[in-house]
Each structure stands twice: as C-alpha cells, then as structure tokens.
C-alpha positions as CSV (number, residue, x, y, z in Angstrom):
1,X,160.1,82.4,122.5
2,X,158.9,79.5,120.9
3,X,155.5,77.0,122.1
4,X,157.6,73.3,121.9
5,X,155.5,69.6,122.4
6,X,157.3,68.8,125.9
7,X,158.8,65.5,123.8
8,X,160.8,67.9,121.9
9,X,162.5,69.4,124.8
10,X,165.9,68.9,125.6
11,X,168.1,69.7,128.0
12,X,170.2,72.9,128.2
13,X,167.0,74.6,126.6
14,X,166.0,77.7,129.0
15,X,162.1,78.0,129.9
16,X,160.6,81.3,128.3
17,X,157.5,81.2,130.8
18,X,156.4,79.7,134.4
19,X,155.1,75.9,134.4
20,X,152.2,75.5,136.3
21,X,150.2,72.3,137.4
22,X,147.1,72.9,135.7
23,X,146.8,74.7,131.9
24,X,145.6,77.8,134.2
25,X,147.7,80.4,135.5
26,X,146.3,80.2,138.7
27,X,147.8,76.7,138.8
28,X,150.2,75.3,141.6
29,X,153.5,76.7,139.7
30,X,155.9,73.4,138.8
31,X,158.9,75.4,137.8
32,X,159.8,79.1,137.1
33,X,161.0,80.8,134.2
34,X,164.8,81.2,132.8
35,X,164.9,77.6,134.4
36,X,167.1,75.5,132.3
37,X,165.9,72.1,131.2
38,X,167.6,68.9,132.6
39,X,166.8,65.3,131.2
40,X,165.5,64.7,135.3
41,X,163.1,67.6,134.8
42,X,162.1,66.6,131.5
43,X,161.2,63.3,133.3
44,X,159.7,65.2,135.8
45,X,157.2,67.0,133.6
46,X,156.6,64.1,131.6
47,X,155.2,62.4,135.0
48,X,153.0,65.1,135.7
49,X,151.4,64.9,132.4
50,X,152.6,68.5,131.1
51,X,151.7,67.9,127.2
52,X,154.2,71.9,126.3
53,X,156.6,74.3,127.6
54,X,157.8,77.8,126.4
55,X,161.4,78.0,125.9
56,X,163.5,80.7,125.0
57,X,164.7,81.2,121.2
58,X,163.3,79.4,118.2
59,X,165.3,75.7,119.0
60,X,162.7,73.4,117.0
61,X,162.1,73.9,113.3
62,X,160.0,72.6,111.1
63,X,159.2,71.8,107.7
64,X,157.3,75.4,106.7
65,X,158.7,77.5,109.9
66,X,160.1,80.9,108.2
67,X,163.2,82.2,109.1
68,X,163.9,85.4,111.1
69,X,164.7,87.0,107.9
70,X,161.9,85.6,106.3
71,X,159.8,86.8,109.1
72,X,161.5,90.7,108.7
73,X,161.2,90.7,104.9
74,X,157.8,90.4,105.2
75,X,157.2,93.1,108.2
76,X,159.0,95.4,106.0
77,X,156.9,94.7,103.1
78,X,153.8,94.8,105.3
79,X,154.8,98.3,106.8
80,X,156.4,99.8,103.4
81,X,153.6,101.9,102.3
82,X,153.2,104.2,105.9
83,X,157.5,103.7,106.9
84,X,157.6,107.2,106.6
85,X,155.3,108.3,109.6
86,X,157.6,108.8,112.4
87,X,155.1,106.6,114.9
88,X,154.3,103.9,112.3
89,X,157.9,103.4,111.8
90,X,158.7,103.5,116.0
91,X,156.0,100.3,115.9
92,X,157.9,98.4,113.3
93,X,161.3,98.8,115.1
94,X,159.9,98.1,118.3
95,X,158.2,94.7,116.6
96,X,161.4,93.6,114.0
97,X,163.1,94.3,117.6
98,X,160.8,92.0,119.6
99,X,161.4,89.0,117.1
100,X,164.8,89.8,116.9
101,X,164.9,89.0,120.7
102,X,162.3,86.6,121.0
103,X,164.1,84.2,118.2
104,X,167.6,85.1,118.6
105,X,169.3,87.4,116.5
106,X,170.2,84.4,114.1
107,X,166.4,83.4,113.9
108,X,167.0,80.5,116.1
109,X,169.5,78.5,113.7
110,X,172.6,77.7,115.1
111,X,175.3,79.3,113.3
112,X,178.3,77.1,113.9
C-alpha cells in the first residue's frame, strides 16, 4: 500500500483504503476500498479537493524509494543477531510477508 499525491493517480490503480469527505475517519465516505481508479473519479476527487489516496501496491517511485529487496536486505540485517529465537523469527516472517503483500511480490516494479 502505498500514500500517492492524488495528481499522481491514474486510472486502473485500486484504492488500498476508504476515501472520506473530510481528513477524519468519521467523514461522509466518498468511495470505498478495492475501488478502481477511473480518469471520471480522479476528476471527481480532484473537485472535492481530496489533496491523497491509498492505493494498492508500490505504483509511484521515486528518486530514493528502496526496492522490496532493498527493503528485505535490510530487515534481515536488522533481525540477524536474535533469527534464531523461534518467536523473533515468526515476527520477521510475518513482517518481510506483510511488505511482500503490501508492495507486490516484485516490490511494485513492473516486470514486463
């Protein structure tokens, strides 16, 4: 999941999280999650001054953003001293799992 400017949206991207009117949850909701993204919609949001949206994967990159593998490199380094304690190890699976899911198994990238 991945926090985008709404000007960077485009469509065919899937929403990660609910829109709602106002920067609170307890907003009127615009549009739900695992919504996909049209240009009208885009439009839409635009018009009713949304500023971000959540979508799914890791679509925008920029200059700086680490790569999934980057990103599991590092967990591995950060967990290497205490891997062999059965319950720290379950807590670095179930987080190099999370990202795995949260950015797409290929980080994001497209792998054409």
């Amino acid at each position: 999941m991945q926090k985008i400017p709404l000007m960077a949206a485009k469509a065919g991207m899937i929403l990660a999280r609910d829109i709602f009117r106002s920067e609170s949850a307890s907003g009127i909701p615009i549009c739900g999650k695992d919504m996909e993204l049209t240009d009208t919609l885009i439009a839409r949001l635009e018009n009713l001054k949304v500023q971000s949206v959540y979508v799914e994967g890791h679509p925008v990159w920029e200059e700086g953003d680490k790569s999934l593998d980057d990103i599991l490199r590092e967990l591995d380094s950060r967990f290497a001293k205490v891997r062999q304690d059965p319950l720290t190890a379950k807590l670095h699976d179930i987080y190099a799992d999370y990202l795995k899911r949260s950015m797409g198994e290929s980080g994001g990238r497209k792998t054409d």
